[in-house]
GUGU-191005 format. One record per residue: residue number from 1; residue in one letter; chain; x, y, z of N, C-alpha, C, O in turn. Coordinates in steps of 0.05 Angstrom, whole numbers, always signed. Example, Ala and Ser with C-alpha at 12.3 -4.5 7.8 and 13.67 -1.06 7.14 Angstrom:
GUGU-191005
+-----+------+-----+--------+--------+--------+--------+--------+--------+--------+--------+--------+--------+--------+--------+
! seq ! type ! mol !   n_px !   n_py !   n_pz !  ca_px !  ca_py !  ca_pz !   c_px !   c_py !   c_pz !   o_px !   o_py !   o_pz !
+-----+------+-----+--------+--------+--------+--------+--------+--------+--------+--------+--------+--------+--------+--------+
!   1 !    A !   A !   +264 !   -114 !   +156 !   +246 !    -90 !   +156 !   +264 !    -66 !   +156 !   +285 !    -66 !   +169 !
!   2 !    S !   A !   +257 !    -45 !   +142 !   +273 !    -21 !   +143 !   +258 !     +1 !   +157 !   +268 !    +23 !   +161 !
+-----+------+-----+--------+--------+--------+--------+--------+--------+--------+--------+--------+--------+--------+--------+
***
This chain:
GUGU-191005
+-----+------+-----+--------+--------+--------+--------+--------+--------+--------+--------+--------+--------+--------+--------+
! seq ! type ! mol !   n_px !   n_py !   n_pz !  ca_px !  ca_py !  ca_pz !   c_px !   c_py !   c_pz !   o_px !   o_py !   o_pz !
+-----+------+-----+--------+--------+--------+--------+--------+--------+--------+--------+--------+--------+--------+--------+
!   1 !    X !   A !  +2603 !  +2057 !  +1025 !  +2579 !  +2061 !  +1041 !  +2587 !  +2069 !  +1069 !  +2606 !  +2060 !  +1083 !
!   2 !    X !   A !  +2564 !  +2091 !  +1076 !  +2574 !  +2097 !  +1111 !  +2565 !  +2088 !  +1128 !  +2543 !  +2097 !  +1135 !
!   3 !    X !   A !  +2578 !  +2065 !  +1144 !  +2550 !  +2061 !  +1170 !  +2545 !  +2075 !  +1189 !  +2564 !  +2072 !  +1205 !
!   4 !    X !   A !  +2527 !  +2094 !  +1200 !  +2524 !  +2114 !  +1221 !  +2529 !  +2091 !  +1245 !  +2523 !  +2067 !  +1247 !
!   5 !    X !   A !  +2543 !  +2108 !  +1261 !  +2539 !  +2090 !  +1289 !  +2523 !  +2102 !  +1303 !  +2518 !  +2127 !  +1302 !
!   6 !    X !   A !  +2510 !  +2083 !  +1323 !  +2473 !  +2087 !  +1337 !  +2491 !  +2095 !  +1360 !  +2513 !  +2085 !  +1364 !
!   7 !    X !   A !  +2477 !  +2121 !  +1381 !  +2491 !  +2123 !  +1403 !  +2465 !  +2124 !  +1420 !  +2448 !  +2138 !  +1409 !
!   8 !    X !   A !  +2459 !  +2115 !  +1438 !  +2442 !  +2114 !  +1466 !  +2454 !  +2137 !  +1477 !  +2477 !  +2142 !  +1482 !
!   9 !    X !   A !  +2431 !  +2153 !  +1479 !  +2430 !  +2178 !  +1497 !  +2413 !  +2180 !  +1528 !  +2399 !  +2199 !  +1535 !
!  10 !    X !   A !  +2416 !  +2160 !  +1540 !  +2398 !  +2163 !  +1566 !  +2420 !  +2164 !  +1583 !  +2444 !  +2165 !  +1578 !
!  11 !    X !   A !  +2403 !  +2166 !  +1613 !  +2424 !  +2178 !  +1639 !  +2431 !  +2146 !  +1646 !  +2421 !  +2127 !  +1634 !
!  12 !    X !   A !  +2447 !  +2146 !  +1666 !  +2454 !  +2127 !  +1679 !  +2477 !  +2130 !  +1696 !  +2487 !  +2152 !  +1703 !
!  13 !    X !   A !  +2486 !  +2105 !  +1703 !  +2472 !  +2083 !  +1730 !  +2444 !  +2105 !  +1739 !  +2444 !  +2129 !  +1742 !
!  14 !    X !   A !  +2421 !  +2087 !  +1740 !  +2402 !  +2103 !  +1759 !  +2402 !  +2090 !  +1788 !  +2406 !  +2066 !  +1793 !
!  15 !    X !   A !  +2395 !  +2114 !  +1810 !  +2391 !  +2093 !  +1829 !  +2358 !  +2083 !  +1842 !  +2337 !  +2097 !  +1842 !
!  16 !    X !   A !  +2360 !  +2062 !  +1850 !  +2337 !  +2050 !  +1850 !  +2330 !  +2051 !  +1879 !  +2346 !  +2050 !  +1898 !
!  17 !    X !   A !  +2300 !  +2054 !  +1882 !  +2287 !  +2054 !  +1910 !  +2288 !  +2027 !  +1933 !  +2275 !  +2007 !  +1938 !
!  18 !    X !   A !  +2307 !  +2037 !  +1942 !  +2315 !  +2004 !  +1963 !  +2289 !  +1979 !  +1970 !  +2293 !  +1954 !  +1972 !
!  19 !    X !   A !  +2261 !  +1994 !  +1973 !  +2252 !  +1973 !  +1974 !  +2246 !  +1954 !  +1941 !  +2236 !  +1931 !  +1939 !
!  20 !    X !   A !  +2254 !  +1970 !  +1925 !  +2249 !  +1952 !  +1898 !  +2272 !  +1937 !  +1887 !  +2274 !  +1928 !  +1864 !
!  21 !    X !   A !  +2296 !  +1937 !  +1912 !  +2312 !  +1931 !  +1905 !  +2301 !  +1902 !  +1919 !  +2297 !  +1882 !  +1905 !
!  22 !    X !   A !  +2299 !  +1900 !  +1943 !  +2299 !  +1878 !  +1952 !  +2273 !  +1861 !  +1943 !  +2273 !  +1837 !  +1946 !
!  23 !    X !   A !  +2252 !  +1874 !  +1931 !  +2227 !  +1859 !  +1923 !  +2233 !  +1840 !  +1896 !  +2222 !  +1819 !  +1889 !
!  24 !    X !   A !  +2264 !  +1862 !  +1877 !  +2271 !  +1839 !  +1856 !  +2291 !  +1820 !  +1872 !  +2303 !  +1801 !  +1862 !
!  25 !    X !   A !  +2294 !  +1826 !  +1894 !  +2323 !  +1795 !  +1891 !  +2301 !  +1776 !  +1918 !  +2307 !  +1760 !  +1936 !
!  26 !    X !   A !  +2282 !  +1785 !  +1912 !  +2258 !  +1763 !  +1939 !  +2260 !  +1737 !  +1924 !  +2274 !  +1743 !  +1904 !
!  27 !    X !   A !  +2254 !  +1709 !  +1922 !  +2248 !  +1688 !  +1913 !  +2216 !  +1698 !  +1914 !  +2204 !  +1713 !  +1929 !
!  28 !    X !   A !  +2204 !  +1681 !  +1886 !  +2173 !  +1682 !  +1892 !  +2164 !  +1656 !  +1874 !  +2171 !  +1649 !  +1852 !
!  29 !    X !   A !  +2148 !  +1643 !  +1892 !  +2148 !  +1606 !  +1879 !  +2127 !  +1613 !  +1854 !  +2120 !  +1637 !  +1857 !
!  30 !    X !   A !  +2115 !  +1602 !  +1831 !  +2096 !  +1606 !  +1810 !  +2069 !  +1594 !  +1827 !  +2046 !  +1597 !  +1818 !
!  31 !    X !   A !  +2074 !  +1581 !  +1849 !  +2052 !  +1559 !  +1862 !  +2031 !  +1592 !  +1881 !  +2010 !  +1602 !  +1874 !
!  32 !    X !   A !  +2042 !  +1596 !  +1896 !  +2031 !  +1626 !  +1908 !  +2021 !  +1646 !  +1901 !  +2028 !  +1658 !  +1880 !
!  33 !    X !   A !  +1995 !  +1657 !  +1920 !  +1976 !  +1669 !  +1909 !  +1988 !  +1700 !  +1907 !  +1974 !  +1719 !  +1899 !
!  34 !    X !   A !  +2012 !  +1702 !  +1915 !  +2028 !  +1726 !  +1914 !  +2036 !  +1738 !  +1885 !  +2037 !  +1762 !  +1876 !
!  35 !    X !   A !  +2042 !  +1707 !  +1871 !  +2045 !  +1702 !  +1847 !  +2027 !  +1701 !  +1823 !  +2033 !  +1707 !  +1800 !
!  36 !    X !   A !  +2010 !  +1695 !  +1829 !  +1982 !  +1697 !  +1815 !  +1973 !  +1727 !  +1812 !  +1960 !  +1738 !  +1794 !
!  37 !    X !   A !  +1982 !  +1736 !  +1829 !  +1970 !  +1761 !  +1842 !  +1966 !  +1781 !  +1821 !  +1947 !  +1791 !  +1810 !
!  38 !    X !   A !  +2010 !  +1782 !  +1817 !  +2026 !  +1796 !  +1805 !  +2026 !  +1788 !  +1780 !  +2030 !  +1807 !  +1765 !
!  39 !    X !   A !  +2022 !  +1765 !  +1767 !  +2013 !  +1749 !  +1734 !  +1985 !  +1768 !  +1733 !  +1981 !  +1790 !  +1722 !
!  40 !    X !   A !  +1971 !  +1752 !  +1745 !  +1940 !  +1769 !  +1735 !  +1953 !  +1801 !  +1727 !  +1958 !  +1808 !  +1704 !
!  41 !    X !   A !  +1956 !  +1814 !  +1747 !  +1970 !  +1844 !  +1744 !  +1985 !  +1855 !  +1718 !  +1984 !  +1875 !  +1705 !
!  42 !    X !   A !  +1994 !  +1838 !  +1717 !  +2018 !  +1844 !  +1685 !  +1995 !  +1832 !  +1672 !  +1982 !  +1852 !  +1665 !
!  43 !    X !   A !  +1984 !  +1814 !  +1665 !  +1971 !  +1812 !  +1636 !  +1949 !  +1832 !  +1636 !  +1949 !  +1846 !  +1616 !
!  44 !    X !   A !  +1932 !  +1834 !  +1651 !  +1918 !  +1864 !  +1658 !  +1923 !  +1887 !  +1637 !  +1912 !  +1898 !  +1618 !
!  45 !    X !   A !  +1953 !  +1886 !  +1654 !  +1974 !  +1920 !  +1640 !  +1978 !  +1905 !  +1610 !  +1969 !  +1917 !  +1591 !
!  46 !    X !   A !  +1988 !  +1886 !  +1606 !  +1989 !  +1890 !  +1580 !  +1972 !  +1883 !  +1559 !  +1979 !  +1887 !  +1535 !
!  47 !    X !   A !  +1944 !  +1870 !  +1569 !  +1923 !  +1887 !  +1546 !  +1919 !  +1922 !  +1545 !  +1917 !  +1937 !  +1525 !
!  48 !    X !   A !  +1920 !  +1927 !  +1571 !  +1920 !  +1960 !  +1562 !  +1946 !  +1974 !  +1543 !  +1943 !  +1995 !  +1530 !
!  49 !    X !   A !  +1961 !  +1964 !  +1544 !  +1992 !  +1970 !  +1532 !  +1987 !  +1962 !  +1505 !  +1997 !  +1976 !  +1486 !
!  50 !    X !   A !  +1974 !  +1943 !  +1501 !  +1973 !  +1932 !  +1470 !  +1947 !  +1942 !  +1450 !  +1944 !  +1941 !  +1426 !
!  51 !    X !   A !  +1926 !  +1954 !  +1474 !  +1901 !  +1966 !  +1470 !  +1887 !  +1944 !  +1454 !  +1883 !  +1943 !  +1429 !
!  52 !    X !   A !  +1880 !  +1922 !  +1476 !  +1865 !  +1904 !  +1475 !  +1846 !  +1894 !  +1493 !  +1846 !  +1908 !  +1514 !
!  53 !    X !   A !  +1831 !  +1877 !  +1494 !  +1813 !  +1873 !  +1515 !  +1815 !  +1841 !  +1512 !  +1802 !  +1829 !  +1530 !
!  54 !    X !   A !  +1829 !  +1825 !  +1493 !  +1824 !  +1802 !  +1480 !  +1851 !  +1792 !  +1508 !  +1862 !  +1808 !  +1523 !
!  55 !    X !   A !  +1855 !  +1767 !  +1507 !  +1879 !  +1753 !  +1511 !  +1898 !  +1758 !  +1494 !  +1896 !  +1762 !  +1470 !
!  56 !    X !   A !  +1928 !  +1756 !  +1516 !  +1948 !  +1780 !  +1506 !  +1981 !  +1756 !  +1508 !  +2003 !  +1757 !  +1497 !
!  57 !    X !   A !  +1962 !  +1732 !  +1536 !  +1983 !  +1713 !  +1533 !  +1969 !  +1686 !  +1540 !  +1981 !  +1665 !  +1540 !
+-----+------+-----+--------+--------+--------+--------+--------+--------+--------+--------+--------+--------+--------+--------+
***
């Protein structure tokens, strides 16, 4: 039997927009409305992503 080997064809290293660099290495507490903010936000996107309207988490 032959196993094909899988090869990943994307570009890389990419480089990334400095301020999104520092917004991932920020600390952000779960207690803050900064945080809430950005939760509400993602579950939002991912009923649309899942093409739902129901609760997604």
């Amino acid at each position: 039997m032959h196993v094909r080997k899988l090869r990943l064809l994307t570009p890389g290293p990419t480089p990334l927009y400095p301020p999104a660099v520092r917004a991932m290495g920020a600390e952000m507490h779960h207690r803050t409305e900064d945080f809430r903010r950005a939760y509400r936000t993602v579950l939002e996107d991912l009923k649309y992503f899942m093409g739902t309207r129901n609760d997604v988490v």
